[in-house]
C-alpha positions as CSV (number, residue, x, y, z in Angstrom):
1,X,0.0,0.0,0.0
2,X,0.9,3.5,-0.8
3,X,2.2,5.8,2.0
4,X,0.0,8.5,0.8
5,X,-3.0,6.1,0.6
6,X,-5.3,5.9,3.5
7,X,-5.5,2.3,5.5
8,X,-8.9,0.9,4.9
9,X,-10.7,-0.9,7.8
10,X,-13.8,-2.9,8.2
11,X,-15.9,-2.8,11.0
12,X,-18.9,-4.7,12.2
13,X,-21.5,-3.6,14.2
14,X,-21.7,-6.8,15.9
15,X,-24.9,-7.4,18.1
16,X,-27.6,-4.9,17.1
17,X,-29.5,-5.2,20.6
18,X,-26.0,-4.9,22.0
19,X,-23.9,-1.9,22.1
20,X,-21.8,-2.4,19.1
21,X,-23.6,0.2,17.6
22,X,-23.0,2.8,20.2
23,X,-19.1,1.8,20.9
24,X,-18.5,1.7,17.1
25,X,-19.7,4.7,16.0
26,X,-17.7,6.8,19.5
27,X,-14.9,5.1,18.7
28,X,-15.1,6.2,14.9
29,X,-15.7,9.7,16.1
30,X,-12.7,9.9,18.7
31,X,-10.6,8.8,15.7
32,X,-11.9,10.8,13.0
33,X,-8.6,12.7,12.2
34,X,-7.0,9.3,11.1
35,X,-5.8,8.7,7.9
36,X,-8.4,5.8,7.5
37,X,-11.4,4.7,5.7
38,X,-14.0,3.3,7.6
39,X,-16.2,0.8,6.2
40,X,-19.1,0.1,8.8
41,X,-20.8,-2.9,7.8
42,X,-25.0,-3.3,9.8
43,X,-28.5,-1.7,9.1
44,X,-29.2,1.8,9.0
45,X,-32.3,1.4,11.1
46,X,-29.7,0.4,13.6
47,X,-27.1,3.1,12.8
48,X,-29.8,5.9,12.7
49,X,-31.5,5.7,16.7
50,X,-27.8,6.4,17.8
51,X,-27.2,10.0,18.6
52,X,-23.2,9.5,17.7
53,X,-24.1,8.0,14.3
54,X,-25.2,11.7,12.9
55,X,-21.6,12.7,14.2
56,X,-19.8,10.6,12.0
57,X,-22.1,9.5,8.8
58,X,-20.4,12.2,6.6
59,X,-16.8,10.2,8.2
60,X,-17.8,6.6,6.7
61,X,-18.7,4.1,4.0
62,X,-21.8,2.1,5.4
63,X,-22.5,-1.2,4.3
64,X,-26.2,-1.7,4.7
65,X,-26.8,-5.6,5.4
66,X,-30.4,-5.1,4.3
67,X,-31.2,-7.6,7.6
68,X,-35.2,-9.0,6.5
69,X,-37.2,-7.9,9.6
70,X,-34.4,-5.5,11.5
71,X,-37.1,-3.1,12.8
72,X,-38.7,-5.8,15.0
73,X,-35.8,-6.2,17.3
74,X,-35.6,-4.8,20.7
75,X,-32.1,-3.1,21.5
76,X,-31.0,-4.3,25.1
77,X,-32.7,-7.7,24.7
78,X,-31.7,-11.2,23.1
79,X,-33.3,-12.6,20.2
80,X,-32.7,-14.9,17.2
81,X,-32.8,-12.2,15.1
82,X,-30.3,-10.6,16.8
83,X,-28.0,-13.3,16.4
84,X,-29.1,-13.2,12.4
85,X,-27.9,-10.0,12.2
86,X,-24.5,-10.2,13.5
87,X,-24.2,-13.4,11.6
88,X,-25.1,-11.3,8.0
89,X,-23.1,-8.4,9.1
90,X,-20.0,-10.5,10.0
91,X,-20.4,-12.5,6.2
92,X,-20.8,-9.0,4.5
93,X,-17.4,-8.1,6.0
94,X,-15.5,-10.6,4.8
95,X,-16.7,-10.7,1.3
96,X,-16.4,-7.0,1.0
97,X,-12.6,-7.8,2.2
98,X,-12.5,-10.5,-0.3
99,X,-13.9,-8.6,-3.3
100,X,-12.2,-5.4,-2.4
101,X,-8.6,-7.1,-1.1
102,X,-8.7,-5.1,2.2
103,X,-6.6,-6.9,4.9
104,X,-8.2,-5.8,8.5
105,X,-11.2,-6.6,10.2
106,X,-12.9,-4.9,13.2
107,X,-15.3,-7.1,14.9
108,X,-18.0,-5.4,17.8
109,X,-19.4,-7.7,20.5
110,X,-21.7,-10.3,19.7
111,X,-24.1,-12.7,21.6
112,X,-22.9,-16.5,21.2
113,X,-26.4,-17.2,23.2
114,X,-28.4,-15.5,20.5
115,X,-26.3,-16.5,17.3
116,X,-26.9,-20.3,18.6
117,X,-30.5,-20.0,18.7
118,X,-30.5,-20.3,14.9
119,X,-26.6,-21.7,14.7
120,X,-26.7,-24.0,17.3
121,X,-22.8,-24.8,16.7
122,X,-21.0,-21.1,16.9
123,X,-18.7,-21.2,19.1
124,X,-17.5,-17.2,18.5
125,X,-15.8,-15.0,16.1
126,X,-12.4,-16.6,16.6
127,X,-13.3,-20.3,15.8
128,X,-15.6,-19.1,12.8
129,X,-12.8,-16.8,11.0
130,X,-10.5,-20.2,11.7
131,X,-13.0,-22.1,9.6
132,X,-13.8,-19.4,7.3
133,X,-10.2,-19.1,6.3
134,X,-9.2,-22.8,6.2
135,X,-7.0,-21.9,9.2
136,X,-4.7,-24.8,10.6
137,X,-4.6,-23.0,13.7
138,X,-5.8,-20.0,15.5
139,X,-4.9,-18.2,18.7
140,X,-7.0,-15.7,20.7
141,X,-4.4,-13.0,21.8
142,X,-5.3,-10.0,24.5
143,X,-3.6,-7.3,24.2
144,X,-3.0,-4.0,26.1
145,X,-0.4,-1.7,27.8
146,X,-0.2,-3.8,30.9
147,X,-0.5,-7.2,29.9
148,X,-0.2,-9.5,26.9
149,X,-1.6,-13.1,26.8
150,X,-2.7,-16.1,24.8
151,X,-5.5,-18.9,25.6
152,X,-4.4,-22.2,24.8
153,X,-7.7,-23.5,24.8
154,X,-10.6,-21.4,24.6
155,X,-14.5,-21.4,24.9
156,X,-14.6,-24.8,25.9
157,X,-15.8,-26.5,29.7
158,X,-13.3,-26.7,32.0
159,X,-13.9,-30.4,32.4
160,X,-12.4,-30.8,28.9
161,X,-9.3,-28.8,28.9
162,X,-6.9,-31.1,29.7
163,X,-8.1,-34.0,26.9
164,X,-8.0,-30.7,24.4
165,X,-4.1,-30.3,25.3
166,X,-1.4,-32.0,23.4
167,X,2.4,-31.4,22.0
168,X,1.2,-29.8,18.9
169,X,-1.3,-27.3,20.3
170,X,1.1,-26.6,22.7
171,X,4.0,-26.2,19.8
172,X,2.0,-24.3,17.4
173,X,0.6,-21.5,20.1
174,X,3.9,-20.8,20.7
175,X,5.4,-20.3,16.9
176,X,1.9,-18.6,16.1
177,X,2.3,-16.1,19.7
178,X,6.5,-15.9,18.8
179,X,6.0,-15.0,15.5
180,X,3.3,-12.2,16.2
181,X,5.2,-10.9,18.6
182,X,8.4,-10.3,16.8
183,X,7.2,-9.4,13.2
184,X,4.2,-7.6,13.9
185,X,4.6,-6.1,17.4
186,X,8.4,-6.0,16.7
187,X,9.5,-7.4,19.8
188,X,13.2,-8.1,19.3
189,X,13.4,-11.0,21.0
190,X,10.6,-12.1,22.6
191,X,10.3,-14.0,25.9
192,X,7.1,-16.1,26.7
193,X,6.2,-17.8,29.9
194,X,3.1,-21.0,29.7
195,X,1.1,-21.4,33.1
196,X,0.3,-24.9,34.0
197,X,-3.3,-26.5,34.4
198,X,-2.6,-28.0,37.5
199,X,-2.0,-26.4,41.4
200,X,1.4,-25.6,41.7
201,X,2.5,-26.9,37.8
202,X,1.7,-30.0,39.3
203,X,5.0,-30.9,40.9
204,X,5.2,-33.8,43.4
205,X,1.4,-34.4,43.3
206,X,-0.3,-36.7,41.4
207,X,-1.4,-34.3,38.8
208,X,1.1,-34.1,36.7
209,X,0.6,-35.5,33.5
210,X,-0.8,-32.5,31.7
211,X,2.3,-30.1,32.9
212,X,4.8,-33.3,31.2
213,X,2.7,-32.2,27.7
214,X,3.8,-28.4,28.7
215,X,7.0,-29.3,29.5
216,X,7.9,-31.4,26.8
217,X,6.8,-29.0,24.1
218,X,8.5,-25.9,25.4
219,X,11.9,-28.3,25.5
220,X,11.0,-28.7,21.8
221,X,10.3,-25.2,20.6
222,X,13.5,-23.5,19.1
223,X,12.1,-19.9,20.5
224,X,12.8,-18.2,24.3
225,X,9.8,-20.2,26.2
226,X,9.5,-20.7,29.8
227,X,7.2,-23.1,32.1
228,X,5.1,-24.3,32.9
229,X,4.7,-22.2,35.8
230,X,2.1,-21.9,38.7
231,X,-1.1,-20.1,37.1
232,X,-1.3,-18.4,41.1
233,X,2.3,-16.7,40.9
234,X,2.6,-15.9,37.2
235,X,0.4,-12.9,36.5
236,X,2.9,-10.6,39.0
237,X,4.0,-7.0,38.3
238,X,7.6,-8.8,38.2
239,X,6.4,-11.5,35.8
240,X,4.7,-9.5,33.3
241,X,8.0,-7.2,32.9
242,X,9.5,-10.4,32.7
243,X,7.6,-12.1,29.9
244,X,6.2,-9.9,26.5
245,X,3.7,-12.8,26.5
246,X,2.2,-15.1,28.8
247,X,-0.2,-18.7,27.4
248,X,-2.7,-19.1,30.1
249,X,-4.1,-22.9,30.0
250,X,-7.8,-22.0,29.6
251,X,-10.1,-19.0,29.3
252,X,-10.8,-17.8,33.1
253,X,-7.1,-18.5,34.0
254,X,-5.9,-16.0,31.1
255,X,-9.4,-13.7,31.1
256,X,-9.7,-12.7,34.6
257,X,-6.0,-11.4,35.2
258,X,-6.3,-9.5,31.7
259,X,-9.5,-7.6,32.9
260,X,-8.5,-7.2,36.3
261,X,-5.5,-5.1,34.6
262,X,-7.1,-3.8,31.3
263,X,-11.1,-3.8,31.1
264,X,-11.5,-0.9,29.4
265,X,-8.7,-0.8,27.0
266,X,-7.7,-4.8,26.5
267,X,-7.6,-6.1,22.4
268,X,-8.3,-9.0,21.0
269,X,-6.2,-10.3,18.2
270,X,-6.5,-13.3,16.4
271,X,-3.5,-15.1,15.2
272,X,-3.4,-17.7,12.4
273,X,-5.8,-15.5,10.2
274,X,-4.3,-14.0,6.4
275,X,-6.3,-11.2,7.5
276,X,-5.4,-8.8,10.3
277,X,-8.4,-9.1,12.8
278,X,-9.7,-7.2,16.3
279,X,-12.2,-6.8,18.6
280,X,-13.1,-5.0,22.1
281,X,-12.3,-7.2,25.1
282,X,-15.8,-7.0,26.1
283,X,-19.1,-8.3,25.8
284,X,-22.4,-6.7,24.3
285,X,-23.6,-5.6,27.5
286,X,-27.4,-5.7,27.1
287,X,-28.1,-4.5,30.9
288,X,-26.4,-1.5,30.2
289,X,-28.1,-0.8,27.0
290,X,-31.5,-1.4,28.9
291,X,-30.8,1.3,31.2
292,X,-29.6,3.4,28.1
293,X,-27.0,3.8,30.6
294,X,-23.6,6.3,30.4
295,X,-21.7,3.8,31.7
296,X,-21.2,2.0,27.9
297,X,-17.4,3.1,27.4
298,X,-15.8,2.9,24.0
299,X,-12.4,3.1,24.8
300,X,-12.0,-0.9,24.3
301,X,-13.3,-0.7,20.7
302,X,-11.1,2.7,20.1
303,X,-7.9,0.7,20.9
304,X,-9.3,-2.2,18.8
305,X,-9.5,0.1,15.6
306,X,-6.0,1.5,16.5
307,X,-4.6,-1.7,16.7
308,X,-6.2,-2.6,13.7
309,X,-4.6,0.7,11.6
310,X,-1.0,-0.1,13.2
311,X,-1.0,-3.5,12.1
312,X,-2.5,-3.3,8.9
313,X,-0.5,-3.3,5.8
């Protein structure tokens, strides 16, 4: 891409009920002076009942998804319509990538709950761009000042996380985290640390078979890996100027330290994808929409755009 050529970025609106709408559109707005076409991708109907949509219209190219029955919905409020809609604005996204060779997606929050009720199997963004693109392997990243770290396994029950771990998830999470942090993060040499499934890394208990998987796998990998380590000791101010990167085992063992540290500013990035993609770190907060509440922040969404421009070709 030309220097003198503004990045183009596609966004979703995500959940319609939700408040994709309402983070989008603020987060457009606070960076409006970018050099950066925005291409909003949702319904109009949507777009036009929020007040910071007005703002920024004349700022954006806006994909209308033409959604069969849109005005029916209720915003703050789960439906299977809902869940149609971010499903159709999501598809319209990547074909206009496709069809118009963009490289960087923007994804709002959306509802896995209402998306099942008529897609029973979604699982959420991440494993649906994996399948989407033919992707080997993806990893869910989160990002932010404070803290960077990868899931090894993600929305899955907890009772199934161990079966789901083996060598090669374990080998190709770290060349997938490695690689993004050095080449696109350009992180000279990047250091990662893995926390273990088990209390204590599992070390002279019984429980110790998944932390051998771990173990054996970062004694494999070619790259500066560490651990496993206790999950209750490696999220510390010391650690995480230690490591550029820390895999958590599972979702709640990465999530929570993540949030604690960066709620309203934490990225996620997928890895794996040929397409740059990123999303808020958050969820589509119906109760908040209910209330029509001030609370709904946009800072989140505003560093997922400007992620999405820095790493963007």
């Amino acid at each position: 891409m030309k220097k003198n050529r503004p990045k183009n970025i596609v966004i979703t609106l995500g959940d319609p009920s939700g408040c994709g709408p309402e983070v989008t559109f603020r987060a457009v707005k606070a960076l409006s002076k970018k050099k950066v076409n925005f291409w909003v991708v949702g319904d109009k109907y949507i777009a036009e009942q929020i007040p910071e949509y007005q703002k920024v219209k004349k700022r954006i190219f806006f994909l209308e998804a033409g959604t069969k029955n849109i005005d029916k919905i209720k915003r703050g409020f789960i439906s299977k319509l809902t869940g149609q809609a971010s499903l159709v604005y999501l598809k319209k996204a990547l074909k206009t990538i496709e069809e118009k060779k963009f490289s960087c997606l923007v994804t709002a929050p959306v509802s896995k709950e209402a998306i099942s009720l008529s897609k029973p199997k979604f699982s959420g963004h991440t494993e649906f761009l994996r399948d989407y693109f033919n992707s080997k392997r993806v990893v869910m990243m989160m990002v932010s000042e404070k803290i960077k770290t990868v899931l090894l396994t993600r929305h899955i029950d907890l009772k199934n996380v161990a079966a789901s771990i083996d060598k090669e998830v374990v080998l190709d999470t770290i060349k997938l985290t490695y690689s993004f942090l050095k080449k696109q993060l350009n992180i000279a040499n990047p250091v990662i640390g893995l926390a273990s499934i088990n209390p204590h890394a599992g070390i002279d208990t019984f429980m110790k078979k998944e932390e051998e998987i771990i173990k054996k796998a970062v004694e494999q990998s070619k790259n500066s890996v560490y651990g496993p380590y206790p999950a209750d000791s490696l999220f510390n101010k010391n650690n995480l100027k230690k490591f550029d990167c820390i895999i958590a085992s599972y979702h709640d063992q990465g999530m929570i330290p993540f949030k604690l540290l960066s709620f309203r500013s934490g990225v996620n990035l997928t890895l794996g994808l040929p397409i740059v993609r990123t999303s808020p770190d958050h969820g589509v907060a119906y109760d908040l929409v209910k209330r029509n509440s001030q609370a709904i922040f946009s800072s989140s969404m505003q560093a997922a755009i400007s992620q999405a421009i820095k790493l963007s070709s």
